[in-house]
PAMARDREN-932028 format. One record per residue (C-alpha): residue number from 1; residue in one letter; x, y, z. Coordinates in steps of 0.1 Angstrom, whole numbers, plus 5000, padded with zeros to 4 digits. Layout:
// residues N
<site k="NUM" r="A" c1="X" c2="Y" c3="Z"/>
...
This chain:
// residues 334
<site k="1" r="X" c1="2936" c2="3697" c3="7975"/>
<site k="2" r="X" c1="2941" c2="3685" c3="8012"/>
<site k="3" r="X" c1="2970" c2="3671" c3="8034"/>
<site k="4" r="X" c1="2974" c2="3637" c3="8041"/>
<site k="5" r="X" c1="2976" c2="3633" c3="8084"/>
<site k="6" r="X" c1="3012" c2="3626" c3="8080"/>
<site k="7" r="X" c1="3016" c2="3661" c3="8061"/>
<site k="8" r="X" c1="2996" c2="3681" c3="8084"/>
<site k="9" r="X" c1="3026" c2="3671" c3="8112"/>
<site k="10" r="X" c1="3051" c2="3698" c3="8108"/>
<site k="11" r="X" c1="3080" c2="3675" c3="8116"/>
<site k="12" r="X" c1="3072" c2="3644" c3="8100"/>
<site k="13" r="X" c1="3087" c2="3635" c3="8066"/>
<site k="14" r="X" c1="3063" c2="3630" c3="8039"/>
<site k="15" r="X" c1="3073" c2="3618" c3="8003"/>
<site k="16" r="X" c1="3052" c2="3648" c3="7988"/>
<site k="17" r="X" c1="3057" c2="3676" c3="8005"/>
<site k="18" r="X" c1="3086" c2="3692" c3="8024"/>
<site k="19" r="X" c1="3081" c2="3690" c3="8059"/>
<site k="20" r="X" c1="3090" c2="3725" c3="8061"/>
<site k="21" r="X" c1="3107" c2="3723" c3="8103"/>
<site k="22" r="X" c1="3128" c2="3758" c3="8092"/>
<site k="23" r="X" c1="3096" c2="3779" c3="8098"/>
<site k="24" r="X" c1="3106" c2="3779" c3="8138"/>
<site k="25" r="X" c1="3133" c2="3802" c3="8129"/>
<site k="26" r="X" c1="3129" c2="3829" c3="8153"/>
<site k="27" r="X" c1="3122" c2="3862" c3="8134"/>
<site k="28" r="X" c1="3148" c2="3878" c3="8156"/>
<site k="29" r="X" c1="3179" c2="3857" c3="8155"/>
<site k="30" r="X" c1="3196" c2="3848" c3="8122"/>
<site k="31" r="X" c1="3203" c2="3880" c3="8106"/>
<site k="32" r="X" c1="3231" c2="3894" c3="8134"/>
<site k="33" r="X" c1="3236" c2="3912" c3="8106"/>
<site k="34" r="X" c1="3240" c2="3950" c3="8120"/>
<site k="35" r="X" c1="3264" c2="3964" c3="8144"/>
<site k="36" r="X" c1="3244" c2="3974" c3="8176"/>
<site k="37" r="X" c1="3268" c2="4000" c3="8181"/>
<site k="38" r="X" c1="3278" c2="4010" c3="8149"/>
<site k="39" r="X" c1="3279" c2="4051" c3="8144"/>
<site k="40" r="X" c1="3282" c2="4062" c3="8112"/>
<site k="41" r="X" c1="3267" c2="4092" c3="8095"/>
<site k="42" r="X" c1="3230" c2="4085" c3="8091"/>
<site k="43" r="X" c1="3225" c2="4059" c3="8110"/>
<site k="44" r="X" c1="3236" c2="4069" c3="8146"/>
<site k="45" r="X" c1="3213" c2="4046" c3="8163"/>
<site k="46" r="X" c1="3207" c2="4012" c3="8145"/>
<site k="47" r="X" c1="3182" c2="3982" c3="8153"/>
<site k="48" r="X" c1="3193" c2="3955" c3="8166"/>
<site k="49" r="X" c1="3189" c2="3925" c3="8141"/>
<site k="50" r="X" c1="3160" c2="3913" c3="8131"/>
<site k="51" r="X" c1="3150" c2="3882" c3="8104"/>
<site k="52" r="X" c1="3156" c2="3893" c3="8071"/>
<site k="53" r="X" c1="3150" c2="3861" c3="8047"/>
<site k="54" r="X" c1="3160" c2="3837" c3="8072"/>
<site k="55" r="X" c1="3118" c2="3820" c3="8075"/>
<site k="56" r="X" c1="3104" c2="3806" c3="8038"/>
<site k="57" r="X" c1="3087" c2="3781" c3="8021"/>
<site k="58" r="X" c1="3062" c2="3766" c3="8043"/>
<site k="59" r="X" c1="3062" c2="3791" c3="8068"/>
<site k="60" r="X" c1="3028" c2="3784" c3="8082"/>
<site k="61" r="X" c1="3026" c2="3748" c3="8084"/>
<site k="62" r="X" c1="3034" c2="3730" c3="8115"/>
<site k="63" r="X" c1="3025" c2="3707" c3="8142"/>
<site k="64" r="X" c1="3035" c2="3690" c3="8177"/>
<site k="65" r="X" c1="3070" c2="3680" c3="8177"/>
<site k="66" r="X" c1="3106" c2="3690" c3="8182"/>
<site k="67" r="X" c1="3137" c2="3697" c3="8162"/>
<site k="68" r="X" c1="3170" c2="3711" c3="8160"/>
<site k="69" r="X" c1="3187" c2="3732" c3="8137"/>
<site k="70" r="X" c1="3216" c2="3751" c3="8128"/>
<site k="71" r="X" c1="3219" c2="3782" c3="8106"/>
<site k="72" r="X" c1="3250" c2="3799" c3="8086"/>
<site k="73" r="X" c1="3246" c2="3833" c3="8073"/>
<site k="74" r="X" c1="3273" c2="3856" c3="8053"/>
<site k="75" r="X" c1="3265" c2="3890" c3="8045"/>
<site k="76" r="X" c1="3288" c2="3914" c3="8025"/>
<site k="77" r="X" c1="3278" c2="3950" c3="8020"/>
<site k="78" r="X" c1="3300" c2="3979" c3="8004"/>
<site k="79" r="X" c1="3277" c2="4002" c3="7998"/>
<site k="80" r="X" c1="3263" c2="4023" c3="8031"/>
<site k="81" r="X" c1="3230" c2="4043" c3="8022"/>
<site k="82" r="X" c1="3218" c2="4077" c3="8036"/>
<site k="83" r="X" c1="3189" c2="4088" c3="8046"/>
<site k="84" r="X" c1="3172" c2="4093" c3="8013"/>
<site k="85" r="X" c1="3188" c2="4061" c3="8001"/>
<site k="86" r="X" c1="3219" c2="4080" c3="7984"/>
<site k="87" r="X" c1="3255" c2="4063" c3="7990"/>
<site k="88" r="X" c1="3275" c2="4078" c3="8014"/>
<site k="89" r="X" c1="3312" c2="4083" c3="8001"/>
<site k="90" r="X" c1="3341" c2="4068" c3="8008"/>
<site k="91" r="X" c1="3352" c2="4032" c3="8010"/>
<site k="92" r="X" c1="3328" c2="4016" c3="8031"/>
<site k="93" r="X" c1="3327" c2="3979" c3="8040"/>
<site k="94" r="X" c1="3308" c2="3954" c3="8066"/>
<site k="95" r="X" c1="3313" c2="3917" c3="8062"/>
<site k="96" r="X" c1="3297" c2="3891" c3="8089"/>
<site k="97" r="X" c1="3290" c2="3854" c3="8093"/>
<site k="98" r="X" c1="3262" c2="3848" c3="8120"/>
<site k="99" r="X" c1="3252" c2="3811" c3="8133"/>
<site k="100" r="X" c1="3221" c2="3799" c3="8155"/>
<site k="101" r="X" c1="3215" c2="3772" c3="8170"/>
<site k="102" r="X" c1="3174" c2="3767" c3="8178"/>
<site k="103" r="X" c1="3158" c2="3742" c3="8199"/>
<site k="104" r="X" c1="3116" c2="3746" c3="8193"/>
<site k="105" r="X" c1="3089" c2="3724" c3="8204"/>
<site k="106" r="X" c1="3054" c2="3724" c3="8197"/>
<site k="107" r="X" c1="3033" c2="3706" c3="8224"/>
<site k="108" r="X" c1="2997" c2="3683" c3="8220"/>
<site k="109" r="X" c1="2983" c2="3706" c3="8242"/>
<site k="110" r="X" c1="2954" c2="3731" c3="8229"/>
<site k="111" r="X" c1="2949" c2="3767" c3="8238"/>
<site k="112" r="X" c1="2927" c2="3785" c3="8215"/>
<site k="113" r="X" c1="2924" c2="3759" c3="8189"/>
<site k="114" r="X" c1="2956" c2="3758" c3="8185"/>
<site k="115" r="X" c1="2990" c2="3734" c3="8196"/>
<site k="116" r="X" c1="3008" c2="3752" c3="8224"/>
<site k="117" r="X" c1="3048" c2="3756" c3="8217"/>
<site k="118" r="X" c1="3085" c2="3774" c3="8224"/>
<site k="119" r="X" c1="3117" c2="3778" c3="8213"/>
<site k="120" r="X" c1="3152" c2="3793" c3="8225"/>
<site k="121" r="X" c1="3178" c2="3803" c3="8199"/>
<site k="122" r="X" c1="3214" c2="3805" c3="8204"/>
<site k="123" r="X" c1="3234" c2="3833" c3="8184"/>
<site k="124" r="X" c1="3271" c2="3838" c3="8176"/>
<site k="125" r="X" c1="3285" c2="3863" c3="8152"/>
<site k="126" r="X" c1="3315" c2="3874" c3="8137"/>
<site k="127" r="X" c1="3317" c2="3908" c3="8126"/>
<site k="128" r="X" c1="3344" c2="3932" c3="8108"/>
<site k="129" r="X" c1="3336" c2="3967" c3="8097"/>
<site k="130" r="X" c1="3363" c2="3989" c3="8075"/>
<site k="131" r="X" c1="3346" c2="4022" c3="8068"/>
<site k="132" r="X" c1="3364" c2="4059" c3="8061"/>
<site k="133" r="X" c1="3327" c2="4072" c3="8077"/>
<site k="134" r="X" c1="3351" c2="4065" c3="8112"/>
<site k="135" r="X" c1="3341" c2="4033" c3="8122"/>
<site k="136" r="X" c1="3367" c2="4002" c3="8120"/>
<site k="137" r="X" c1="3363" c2="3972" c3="8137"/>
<site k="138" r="X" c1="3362" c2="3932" c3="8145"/>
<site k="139" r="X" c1="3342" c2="3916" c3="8173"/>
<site k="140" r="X" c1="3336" c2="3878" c3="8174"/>
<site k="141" r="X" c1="3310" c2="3861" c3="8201"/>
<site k="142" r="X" c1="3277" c2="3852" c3="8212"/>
<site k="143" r="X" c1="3247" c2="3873" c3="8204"/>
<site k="144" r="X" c1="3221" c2="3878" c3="8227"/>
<site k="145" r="X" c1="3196" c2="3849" c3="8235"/>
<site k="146" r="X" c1="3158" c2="3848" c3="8216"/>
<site k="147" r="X" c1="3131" c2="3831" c3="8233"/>
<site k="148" r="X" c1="3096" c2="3825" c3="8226"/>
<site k="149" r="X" c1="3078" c2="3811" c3="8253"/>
<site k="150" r="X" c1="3039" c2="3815" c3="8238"/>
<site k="151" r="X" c1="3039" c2="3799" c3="8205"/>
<site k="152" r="X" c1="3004" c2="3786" c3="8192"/>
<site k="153" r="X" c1="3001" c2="3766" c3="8158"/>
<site k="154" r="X" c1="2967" c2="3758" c3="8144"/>
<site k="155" r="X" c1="2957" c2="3729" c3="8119"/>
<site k="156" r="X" c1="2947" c2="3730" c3="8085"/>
<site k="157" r="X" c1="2917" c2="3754" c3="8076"/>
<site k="158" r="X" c1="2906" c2="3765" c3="8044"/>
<site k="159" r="X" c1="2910" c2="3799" c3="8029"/>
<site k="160" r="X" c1="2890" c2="3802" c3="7997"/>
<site k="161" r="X" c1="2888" c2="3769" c3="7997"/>
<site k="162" r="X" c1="2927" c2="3762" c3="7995"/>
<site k="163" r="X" c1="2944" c2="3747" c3="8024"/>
<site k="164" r="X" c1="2953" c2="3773" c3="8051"/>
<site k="165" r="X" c1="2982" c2="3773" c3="8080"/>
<site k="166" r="X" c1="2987" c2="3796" c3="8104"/>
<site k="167" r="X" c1="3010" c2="3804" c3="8136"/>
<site k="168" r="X" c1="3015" c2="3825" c3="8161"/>
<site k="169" r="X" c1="3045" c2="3841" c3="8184"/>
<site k="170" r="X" c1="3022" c2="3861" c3="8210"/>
<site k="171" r="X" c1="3054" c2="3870" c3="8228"/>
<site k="172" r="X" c1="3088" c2="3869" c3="8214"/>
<site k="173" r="X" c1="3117" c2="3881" c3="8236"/>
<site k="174" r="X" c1="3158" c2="3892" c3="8225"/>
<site k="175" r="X" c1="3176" c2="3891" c3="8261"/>
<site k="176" r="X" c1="3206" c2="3914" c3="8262"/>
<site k="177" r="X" c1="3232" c2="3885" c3="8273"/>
<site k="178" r="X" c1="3251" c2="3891" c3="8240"/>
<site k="179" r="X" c1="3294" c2="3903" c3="8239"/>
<site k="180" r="X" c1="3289" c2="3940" c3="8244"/>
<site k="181" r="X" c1="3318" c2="3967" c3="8252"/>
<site k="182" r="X" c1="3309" c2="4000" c3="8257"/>
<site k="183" r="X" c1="3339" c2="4016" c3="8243"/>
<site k="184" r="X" c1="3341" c2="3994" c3="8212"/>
<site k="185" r="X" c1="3328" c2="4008" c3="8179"/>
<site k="186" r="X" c1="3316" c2="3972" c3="8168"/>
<site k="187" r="X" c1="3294" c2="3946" c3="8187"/>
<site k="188" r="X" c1="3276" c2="3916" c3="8185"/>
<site k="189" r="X" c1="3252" c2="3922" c3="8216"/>
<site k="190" r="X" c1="3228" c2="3950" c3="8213"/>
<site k="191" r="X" c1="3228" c2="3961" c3="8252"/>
<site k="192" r="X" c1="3190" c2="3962" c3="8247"/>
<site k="193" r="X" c1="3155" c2="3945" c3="8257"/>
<site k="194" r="X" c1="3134" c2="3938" c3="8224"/>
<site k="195" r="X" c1="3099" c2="3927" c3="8221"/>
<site k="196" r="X" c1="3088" c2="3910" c3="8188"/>
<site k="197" r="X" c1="3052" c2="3895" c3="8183"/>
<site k="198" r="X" c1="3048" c2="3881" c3="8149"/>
<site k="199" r="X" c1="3025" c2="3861" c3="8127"/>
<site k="200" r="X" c1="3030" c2="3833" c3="8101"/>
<site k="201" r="X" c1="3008" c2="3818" c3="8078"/>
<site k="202" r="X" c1="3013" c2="3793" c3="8046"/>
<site k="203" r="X" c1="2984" c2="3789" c3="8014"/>
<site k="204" r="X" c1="2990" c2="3762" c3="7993"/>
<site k="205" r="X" c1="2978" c2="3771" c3="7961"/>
<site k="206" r="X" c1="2980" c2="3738" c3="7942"/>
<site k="207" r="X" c1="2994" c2="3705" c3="7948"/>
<site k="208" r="X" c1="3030" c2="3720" c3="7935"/>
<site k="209" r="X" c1="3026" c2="3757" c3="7943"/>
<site k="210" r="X" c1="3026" c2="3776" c3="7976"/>
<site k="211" r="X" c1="3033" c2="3810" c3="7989"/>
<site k="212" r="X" c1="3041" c2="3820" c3="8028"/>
<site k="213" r="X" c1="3042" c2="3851" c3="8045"/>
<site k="214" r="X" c1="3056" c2="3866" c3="8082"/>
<site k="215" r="X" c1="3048" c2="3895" c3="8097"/>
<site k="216" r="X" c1="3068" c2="3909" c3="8125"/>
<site k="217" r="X" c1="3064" c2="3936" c3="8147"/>
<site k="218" r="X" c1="3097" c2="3950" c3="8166"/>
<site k="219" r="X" c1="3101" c2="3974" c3="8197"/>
<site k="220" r="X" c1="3129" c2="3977" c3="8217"/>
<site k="221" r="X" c1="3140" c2="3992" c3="8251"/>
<site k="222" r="X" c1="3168" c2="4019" c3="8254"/>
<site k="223" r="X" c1="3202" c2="4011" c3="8259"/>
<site k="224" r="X" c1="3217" c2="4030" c3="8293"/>
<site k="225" r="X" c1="3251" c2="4022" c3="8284"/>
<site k="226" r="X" c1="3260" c2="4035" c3="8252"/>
<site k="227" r="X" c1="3289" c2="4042" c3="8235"/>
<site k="228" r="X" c1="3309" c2="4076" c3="8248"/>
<site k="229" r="X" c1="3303" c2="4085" c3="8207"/>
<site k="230" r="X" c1="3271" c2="4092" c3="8216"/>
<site k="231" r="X" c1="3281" c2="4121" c3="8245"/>
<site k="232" r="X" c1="3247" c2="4105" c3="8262"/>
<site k="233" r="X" c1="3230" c2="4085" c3="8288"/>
<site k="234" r="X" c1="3210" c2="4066" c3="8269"/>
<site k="235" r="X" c1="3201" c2="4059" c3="8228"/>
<site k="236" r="X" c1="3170" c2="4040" c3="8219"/>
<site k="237" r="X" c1="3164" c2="4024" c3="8183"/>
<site k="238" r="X" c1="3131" c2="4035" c3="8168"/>
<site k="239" r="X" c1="3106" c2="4006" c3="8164"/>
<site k="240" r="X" c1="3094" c2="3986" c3="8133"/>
<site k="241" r="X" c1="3076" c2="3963" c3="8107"/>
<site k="242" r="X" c1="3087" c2="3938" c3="8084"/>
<site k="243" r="X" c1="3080" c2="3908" c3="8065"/>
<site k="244" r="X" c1="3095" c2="3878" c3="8050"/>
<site k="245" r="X" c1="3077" c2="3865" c3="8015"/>
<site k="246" r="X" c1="3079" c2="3834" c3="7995"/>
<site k="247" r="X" c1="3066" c2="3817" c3="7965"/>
<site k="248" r="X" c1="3078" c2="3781" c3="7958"/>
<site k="249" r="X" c1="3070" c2="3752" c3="7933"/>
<site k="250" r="X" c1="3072" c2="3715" c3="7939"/>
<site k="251" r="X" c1="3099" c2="3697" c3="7911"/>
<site k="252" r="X" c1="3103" c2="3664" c3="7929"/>
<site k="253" r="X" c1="3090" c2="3651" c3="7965"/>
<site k="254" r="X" c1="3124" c2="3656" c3="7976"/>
<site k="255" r="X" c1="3131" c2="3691" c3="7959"/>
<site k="256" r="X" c1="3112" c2="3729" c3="7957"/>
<site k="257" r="X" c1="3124" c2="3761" c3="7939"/>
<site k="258" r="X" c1="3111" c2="3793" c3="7944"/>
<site k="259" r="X" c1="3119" c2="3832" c3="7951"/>
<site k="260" r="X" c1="3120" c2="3844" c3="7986"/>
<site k="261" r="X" c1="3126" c2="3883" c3="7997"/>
<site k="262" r="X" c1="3122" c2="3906" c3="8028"/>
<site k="263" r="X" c1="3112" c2="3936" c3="8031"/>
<site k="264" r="X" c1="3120" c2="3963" c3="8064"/>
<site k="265" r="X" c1="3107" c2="3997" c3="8072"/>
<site k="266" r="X" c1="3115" c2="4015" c3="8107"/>
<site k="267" r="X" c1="3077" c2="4036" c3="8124"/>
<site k="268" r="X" c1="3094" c2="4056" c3="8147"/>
<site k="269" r="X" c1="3126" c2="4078" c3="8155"/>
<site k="270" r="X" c1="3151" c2="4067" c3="8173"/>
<site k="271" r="X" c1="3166" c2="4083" c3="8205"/>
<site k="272" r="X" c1="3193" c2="4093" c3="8221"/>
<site k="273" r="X" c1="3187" c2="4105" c3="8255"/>
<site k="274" r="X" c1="3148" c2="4121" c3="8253"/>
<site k="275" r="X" c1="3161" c2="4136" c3="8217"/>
<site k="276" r="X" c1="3146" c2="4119" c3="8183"/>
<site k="277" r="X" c1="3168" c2="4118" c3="8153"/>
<site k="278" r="X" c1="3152" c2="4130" c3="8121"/>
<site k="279" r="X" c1="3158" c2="4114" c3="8090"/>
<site k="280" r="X" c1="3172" c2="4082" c3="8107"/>
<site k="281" r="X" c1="3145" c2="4052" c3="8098"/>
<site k="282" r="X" c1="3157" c2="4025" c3="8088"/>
<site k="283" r="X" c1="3144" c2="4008" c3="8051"/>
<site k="284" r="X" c1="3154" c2="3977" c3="8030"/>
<site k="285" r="X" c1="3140" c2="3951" c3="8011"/>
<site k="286" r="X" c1="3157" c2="3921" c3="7991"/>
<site k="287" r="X" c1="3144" c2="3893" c3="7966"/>
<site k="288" r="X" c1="3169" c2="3865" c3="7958"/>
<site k="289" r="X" c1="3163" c2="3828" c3="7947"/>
<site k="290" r="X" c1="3159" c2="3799" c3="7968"/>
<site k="291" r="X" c1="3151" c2="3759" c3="7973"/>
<site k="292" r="X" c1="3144" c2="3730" c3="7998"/>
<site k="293" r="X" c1="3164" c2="3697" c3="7992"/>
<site k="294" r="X" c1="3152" c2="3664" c3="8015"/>
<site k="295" r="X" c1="3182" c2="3645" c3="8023"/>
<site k="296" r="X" c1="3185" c2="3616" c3="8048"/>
<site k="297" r="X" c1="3193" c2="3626" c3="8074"/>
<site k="298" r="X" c1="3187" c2="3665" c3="8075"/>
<site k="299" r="X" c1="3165" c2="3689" c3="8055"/>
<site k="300" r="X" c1="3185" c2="3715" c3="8035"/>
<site k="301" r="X" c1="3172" c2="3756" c3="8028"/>
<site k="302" r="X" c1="3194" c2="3777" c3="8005"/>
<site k="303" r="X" c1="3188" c2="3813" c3="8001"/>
<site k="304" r="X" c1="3206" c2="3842" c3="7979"/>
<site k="305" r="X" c1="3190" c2="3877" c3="7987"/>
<site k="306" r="X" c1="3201" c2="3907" c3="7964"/>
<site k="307" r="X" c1="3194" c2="3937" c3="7985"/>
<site k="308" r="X" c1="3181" c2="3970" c3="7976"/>
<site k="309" r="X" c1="3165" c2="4006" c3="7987"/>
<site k="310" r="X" c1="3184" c2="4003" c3="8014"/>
<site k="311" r="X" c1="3179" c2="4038" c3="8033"/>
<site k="312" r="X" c1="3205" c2="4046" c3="8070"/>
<site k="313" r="X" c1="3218" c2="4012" c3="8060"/>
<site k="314" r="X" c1="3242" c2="3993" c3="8046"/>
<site k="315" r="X" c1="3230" c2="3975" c3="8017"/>
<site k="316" r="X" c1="3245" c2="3943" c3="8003"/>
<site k="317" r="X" c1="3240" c2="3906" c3="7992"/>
<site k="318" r="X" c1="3231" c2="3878" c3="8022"/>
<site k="319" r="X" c1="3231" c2="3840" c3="8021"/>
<site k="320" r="X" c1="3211" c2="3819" c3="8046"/>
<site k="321" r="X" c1="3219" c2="3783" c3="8049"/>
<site k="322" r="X" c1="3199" c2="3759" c3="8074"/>
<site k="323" r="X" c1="3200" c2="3725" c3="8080"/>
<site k="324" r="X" c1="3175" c2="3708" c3="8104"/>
<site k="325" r="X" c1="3171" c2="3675" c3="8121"/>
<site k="326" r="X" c1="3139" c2="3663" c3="8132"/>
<site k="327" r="X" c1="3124" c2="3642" c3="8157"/>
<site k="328" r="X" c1="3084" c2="3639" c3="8150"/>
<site k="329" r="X" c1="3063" c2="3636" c3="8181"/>
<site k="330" r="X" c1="3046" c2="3602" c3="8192"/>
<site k="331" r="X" c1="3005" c2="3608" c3="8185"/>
<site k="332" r="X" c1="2984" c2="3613" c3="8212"/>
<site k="333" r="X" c1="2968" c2="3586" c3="8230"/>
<site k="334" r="X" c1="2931" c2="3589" c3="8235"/>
């Protein structure tokens, strides 16, 4: 099985195949999910947000073009897990809707073999936290800026003989620009710098079936303005892997259903002054249902993730909602 020209161009239409444009969301945007400053027993030093579910179907597949999207995303969680994944007690609540705005474009120029690209994504959050652990709060604003100025998409190659997509963020950058108050117990910037390369790729496994795959790696810089909780000069949040998975199947031209889940574990302990915090890693994964509707004039991505094994987290259901408009690029003149 092989893609028609027309399908191999992220951004075009096709009648057969989705054209799958959601795959530039940023790994380290949508989710907003987690109070940057948020203090609670067990998780004294949280990452900032990172893309949990929010890149599927199709992941890999892309070319020259550009598009913009916009991205809804509730989360509810009342259950907030210790460090061996245990509930902590109490009445314990975190609700959030996070949007993103993304502007990506993938250029006709080659580096490597591969189409040279960026994108800049635009977060704003709303956030209210009601727990008896001591934290209580509501913050609304924008998040801090993600941008992604070495992209590189490759073409179609074959992986066991099955048509093979892959991509490339060789540098993905979270800017602290984000609402932050020192003194408030909830915020929707994370006062930090974060560093996120990551790695996409797509197989399609027959002409209705395909699975897709990213794989993100997160470090961050330490905060020097904490929150006087903390009774320090600085906190750091340990770094991090984790991945997004998918497996869809073609119904109509203009329809996919599939499963979708994500899955997050932190590597190191984080800090607060020169001081690492035992116990503190962060872990979750999710799986949850999902499909791609083609309507005229924007593309359509529903998610539901159930969330689970959650460990110095709070653990909850998410939806992710995107809709995308498209503007394919002209082809190059030879």
């Amino acid at each position: 099985m092989s893609l028609s020209p027309q399908e191999r161009v992220r951004y075009q239409p096709c009648p057969g195949e989705p054209t799958f444009v959601t795959r530039w969301l940023s790994a380290l945007a949508i989710s907003l999910m987690f109070l940057f400053s948020l203090a609670v027993h067990g998780q004294p030093v949280p990452l900032p947000p990172v893309d949990l579910g929010a890149t599927s179907f199709g992941d890999g597949i892309g070319g020259p073009g550009l598009f913009v999207q916009d991205i809804v995303e509730p989360f509810h969680a009342s259950s907030f897990m210790g460090p061996n994944g245990q509930k902590l007690p109490g009445n314990n609540a975190l609700d959030f809707v996070a949007s993103l705005t993304e502007v990506a474009y993938t250029s006709h120029f080659r580096l490597f073999g591969a189409n040279y690209g960026g994108e800049m994504l635009v977060p704003f959050a709303h956030v209210d936290v009601d727990s008896d652990l001591g934290t209580r709060g509501t913050q609304g604003g924008m998040g801090d800026l993600i941008f992604s100025p070495f992209l590189l998409q490759w073409p179609e190659h074959k992986l066991f003989g099955k048509p093979f997509f892959q991509r490339l963020h060789v540098v993905e950058l979270i800017v602290p620009t984000g609402r932050y108050e020192r003194s408030a117990s909830v915020n929707v910037g994370s006062n930090v710098f974060s560093v996120s390369p990551q790695y996409a790729f797509t197989v399609l496994l027959t002409s209705q079936w395909e699975t897709s795959w990213r794989l993100h790696y997160l470090w961050n810089s330490r905060n020097n303005d904490p929150n006087p909780v903390y009774n320090a000069r600085s906190i750091q949040p340990g770094q991090a892997v984790h991945f997004n998975a998918s497996l869809s199947y073609k119904v109509h031209p203009r329809l996919r259903l599939g499963l979708a889940g994500y899955y997050l574990k932190g590597i190191t302990d984080p800090k607060i002054d020169s001081r690492r915090l035992v116990d503190s890693r962060e872990q979750i994964g999710a799986l949850g249902p999902g499909l791609w509707v083609a309507t005229r004039p924007m593309e359509i991505y529903f998610h539901a993730f159930l969330e689970m094994g959650a460990e110095n987290r709070p653990q909850g259901v998410r939806y992710v909602v995107r809709l995308a408009k498209v503007l394919p690029a002209k082809p190059k003149n030879n």
